[in-house]
Every structure is written in structure tokens, then in C-alpha cells.
N, C-alpha and C positions, 0 to 999 in steps of 0.2 A: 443766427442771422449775421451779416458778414457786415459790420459798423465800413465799412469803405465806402467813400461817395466817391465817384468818377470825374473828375476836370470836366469831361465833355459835360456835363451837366450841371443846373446850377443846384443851391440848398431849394429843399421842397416848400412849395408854398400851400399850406391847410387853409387859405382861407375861401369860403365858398363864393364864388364868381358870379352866380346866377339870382334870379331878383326874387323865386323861392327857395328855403332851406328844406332837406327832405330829412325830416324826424329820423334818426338811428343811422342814417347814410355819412359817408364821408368821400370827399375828394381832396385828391393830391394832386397838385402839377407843379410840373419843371419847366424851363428851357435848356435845348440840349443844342452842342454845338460837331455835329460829325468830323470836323475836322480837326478834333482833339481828341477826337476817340482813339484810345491806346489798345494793341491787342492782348495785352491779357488783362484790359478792363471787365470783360464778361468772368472771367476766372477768380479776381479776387473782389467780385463782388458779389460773387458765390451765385453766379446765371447758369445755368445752361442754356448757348445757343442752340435752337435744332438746326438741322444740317440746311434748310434752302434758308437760314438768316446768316449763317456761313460763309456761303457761297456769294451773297449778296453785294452791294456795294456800301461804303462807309455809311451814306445816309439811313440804308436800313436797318443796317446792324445798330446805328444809335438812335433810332426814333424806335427799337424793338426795346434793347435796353432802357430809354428813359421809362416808357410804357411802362413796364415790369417793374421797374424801380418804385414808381409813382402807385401804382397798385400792390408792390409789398407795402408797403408805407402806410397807405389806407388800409389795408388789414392790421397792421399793426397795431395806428393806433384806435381799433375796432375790440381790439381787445382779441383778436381772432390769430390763426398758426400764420408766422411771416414764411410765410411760401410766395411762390410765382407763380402763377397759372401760366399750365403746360399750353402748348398752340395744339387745339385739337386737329383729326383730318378734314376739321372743315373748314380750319383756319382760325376755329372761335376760341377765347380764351377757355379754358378748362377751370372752373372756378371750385375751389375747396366746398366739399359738402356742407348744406347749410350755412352758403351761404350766394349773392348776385353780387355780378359786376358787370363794370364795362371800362375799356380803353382807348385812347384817341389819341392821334398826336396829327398835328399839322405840321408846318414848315417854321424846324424850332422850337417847335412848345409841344410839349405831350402832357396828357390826364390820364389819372381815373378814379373811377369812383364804386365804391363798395357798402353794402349792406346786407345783415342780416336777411336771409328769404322771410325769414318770419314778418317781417317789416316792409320787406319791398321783394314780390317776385320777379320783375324782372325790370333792369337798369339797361338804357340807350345812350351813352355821350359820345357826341360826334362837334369836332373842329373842322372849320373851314377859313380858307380866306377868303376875304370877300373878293368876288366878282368886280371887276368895271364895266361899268354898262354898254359897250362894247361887247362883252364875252358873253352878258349876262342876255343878252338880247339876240345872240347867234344859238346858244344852248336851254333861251327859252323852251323853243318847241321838243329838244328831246327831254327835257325834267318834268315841264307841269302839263298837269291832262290837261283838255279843251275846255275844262268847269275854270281850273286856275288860270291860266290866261286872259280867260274873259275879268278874273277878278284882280288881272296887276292894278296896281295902284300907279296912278302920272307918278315921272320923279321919282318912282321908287323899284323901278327894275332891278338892276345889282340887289341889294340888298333883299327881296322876295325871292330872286331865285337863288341866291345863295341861301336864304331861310329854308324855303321849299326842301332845295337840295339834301341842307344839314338833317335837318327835321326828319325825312324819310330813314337817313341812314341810319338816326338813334330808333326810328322807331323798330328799323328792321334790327338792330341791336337788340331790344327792351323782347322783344316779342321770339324774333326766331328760336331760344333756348328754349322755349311754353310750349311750342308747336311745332318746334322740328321739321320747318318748313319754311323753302324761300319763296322771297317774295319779290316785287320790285316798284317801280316809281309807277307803275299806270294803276299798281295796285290799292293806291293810299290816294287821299286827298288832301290840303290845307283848304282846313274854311274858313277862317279866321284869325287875324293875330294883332297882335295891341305894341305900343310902344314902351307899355308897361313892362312884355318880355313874357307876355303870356301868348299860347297859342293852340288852336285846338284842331284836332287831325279825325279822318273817319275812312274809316277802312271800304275799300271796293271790292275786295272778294273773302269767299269762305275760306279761312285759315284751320278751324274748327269748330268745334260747337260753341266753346265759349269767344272765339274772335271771328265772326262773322262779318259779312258786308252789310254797312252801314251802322256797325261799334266804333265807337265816338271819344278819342282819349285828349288827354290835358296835357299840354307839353307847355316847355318855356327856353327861353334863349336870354344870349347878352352878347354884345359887340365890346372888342380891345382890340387897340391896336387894331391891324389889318384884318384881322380874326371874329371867326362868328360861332359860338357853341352852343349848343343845344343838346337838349337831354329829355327825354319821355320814360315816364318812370310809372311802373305798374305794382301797384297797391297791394300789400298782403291782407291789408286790416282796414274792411270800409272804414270812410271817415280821417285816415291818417293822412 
């Protein structure tokens, strides 16, 4: 593995963000800055770009590399091969056998977070910024069904639909790999969420046999800075 860290990026930070720790799982995040990204940063940090992050503009080319960086790092220190999961043709990370991941980056900060399948079969983390309630109140009606809307909270628009929003993408993260199928926002519901940073999601159609309409998963979130992250994460081992 290729000890180079890149300027555009900062040292990685291990400490876990969110207000559960998930047994055997790890995440890594940076902040990365595109406009210090050098061209043969991808080369001697021993990346392969594929060809459409090539083609791309600065900012993609370093919110891919931070990605990557932040998820070799977490296999690392998993104990597991410091590879970088290839971008599949469906654009999903390609995760080293035996084992689940997931990658995010927002504007400036990218994650991710890795574990054993044994431990956890499938990981969702998604970053957002948050919405002003302004934006958050033009793009209510395309994010939340007609059940979530009735359930905004006064004073708390921005912040619900940006939850809403994050929340679906990890879940469509955690899940898609299980079931090899897309999904989307009419597909999932939020019923409930705490300020504790708990929150709980329930599926509206048949995915498969084992994720059905009306399976019911446990998610959690945390606010920094501008930013809103979330993560839905599916159990290898009742109880864990």
C-alpha cells in the first residue's frame, strides 16, 4: 500500500461520528480540498482512476480519491487487504470478498465505513448538507411520500427533509448489494426519528422475500458543521 497522503486531503480521522458504535465496523473520514488536487496524485497513491473519473472535473476526481483513501484506511485498520474497491457497472463500490462497505463524500468531507459481512451484511452511509428551509420546503413534495409530510414536525422542515433525504440514500446503499435491485424514495418510508440520532425506516415494496413491504429497519444520523450523516446498517448476527 502506497504510505503517500495527498495535500488535497487532510490526515484521516477514526473516530466514530454517529451516536451508535456498530460492533466490528470501522469508519474513516477526511476533508479534501479539489483545488489542490495534483495530477499524479491518483498515481503515487497507488489509485486507479477509471476512465469517466478521468474525464471528470477536479471536484470528482477528489471527492473519488478521498473516498477510496478513507475506505482503504478502514480495511486497513480491519485488519483486512488494503485494496480500493473497484466502481462497479453500476457504479457500486466493488467490495473485497468477505467483506461490506459503504462510501460518501459531500462538499469537502468524504467517509466510509467497512466491516466484516460476518458482522454486518450490508452498510449505507450517506452525507448531506443540510437544506434551508427554503429549499427544504420547494423539494418536500419530491422526497417524502404523502404519510411523511403529514408527519413534518413545525420549525423542523430543513432538517427532516434533509434526514429523510440522507436516510433513504444509506438505505438504498445498506440494501441494494442483498437484493440486486433499485429502488427509490416512494419506495421507503421515515416513521420516526429522535433527537437522540435514532431513526426508524419501513420498506413500501417487495425487494424479496426477505425485504418485503412493510420490513422495518433501525437507522441513526448526526449533524456537523453544515452536514447531516447517516447510516442504516444490516445485521449479520441477531442481537449485534
Amino acid at each position: 500500500m502506497s504510505a503517500f497522503h495527498p495535500a488535497c486531503c487532510s490526515p484521516f480521522d477514526s473516530q466514530w461520528p454517529l451516536p451508535q458504535a456498530l460492533p466490528g465496523a470501522r469508519l474513516v473520514a477526511c476533508l479534501f480540498q479539489p483545488d489542490m488536487l495534483m495530477a499524479e496524485d491518483f498515481l503515487r497513491c497507488g489509485i486507479e482512476a477509471p476512465a469517466s473519473i478521468q474525464r471528470s472535473v477536479a471536484k470528482r476526481q477528489a471527492e473519488f480519491l478521498a473516498g477510496r483513501l478513507c475506505a482503504r484506511e478502514a480495511m486497513r485498520g480491519l485488519g483486512g487487504p488494503a485494496v480500493v474497491p473497484a466502481l462497479g457497472e453500476d457504479r457500486a463500490p466493488q467490495w473485497p470478498t468477505g467483506f461490506s462497505g459503504s462510501i460518501t463524500h459531500g462538499k469537502g468531507w468524504a467517509a466510509a465505513v467497512v466491516a466484516q459481512k460476518s458482522d454486518w451484511r450490508g452498510l449505507g452511509l450517506d452525507v448531506e448538507q443540510l437544506l434551508t428551509e427554503t429549499r427544504a420546503e420547494r423539494l418536500a413534495g419530491e422526497i417524502l411520500t404523502p404519510a411523511e409530510l403529514q408527519r413534518l414536525r413545525p420549525g423542523q422542515t430543513a432538517l427532516q427533509v434533509t434526514l429523510t433525504f440522507s436516510l433513504k440514500e444509506s438505505l438504498f446503499k445498506a440494501l441494494y448489494p442483498l437484493v440486486g435491485k433499485r429502488f427509490y424514495f416512494e419506495d421507503a418510508e421515515l416513521l420516526d426519528w429522535q433527537s437522540d440520532g435514532t431513526a426508524r425506516l419501513r420498506l413500501l415494496c417487495d425487494l424479496s422475500d426477505d425485504w418485503c413491504r412493510g420490513v422495518e429497519l433501525e437507522a441513526q444520523f448526526a449533524t456537523f458543521d453544515e452536514y447531516l450523516l447517516s447510516l442504516v446498517a444490516v445485521s449479520a448476527r441477531p442481537g449485534l
